[in-house]
N, C-alpha and C positions, 0 to 999 in steps of 0.2 A: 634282538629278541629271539629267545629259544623256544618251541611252542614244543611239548614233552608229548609223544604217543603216548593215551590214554584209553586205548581200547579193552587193553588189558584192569584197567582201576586197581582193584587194590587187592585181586589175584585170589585164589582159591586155597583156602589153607585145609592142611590135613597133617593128622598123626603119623608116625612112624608105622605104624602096623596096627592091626586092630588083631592081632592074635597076642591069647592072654600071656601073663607072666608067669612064672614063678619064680617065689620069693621063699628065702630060707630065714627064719629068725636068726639074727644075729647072737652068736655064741664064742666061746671062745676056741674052740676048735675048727668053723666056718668061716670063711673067706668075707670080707666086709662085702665086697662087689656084689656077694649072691643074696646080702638085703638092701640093694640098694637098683630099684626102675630108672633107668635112663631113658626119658618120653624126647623125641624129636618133632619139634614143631617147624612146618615148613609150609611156605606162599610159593606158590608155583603159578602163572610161569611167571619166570626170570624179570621181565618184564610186568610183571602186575605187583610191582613193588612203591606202587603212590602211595602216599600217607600211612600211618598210621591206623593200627587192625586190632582189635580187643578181639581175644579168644576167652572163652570161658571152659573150664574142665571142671570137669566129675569123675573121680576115680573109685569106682563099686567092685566089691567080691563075688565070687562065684555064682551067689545067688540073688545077686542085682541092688544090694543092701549098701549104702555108704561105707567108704570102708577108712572110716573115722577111727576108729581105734588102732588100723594097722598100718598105714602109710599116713606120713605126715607132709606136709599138708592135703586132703582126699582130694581138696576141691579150690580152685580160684580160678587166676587171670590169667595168661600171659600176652604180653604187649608187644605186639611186632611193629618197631619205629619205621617212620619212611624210609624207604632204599633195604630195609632189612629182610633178608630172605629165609631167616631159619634161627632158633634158640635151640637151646637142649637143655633139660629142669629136669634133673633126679627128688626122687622120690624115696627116703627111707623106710623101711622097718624100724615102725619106735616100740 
């Protein structure tokens, strides 16, 4: 019988940075990379990796507005499975 340390549960998740983007509309002379947000989702610590963790996001413009019309998808889920420690989910300029 294996009894698992669980002091940690199911760990403290956080974004990549909380300082904003910028994004350049895609054109044909602009680099695709420069409309496209790379968001890093991470459970820390190492060890607070039991079960499964629903994150929920909202992605707002400068002036705290949904930002539905410019990044696709603005808003959903991400699901961090058991043992899983980090995703990474880009976000376009549509």
């Amino acid at each position: 019988m294996n009894i698992l340390a669980s002091d940690d549960g199911h760990g403290v998740v956080s974004f990549n940075t909380s300082e904003h983007f910028l994004l350049r509309e895609p054109t044909s002379v602009s680099a695709l990379s420069e409309s496209v947000a790379t968001l890093y989702v991470t459970r820390n610590p190492e060890e607070g990796t039991f079960g499964s963790v629903t994150v929920q996001f909202t992605i707002t413009d400068a002036n705290g507005s949904l930002a539905e019309g410019d990044l696709m998808p603005a808003q959903g889920f991400v699901v961090l499975e058991d043992g899983v420690r980090f995703k990474v989910r880009e976000r376009c300029l549509c």
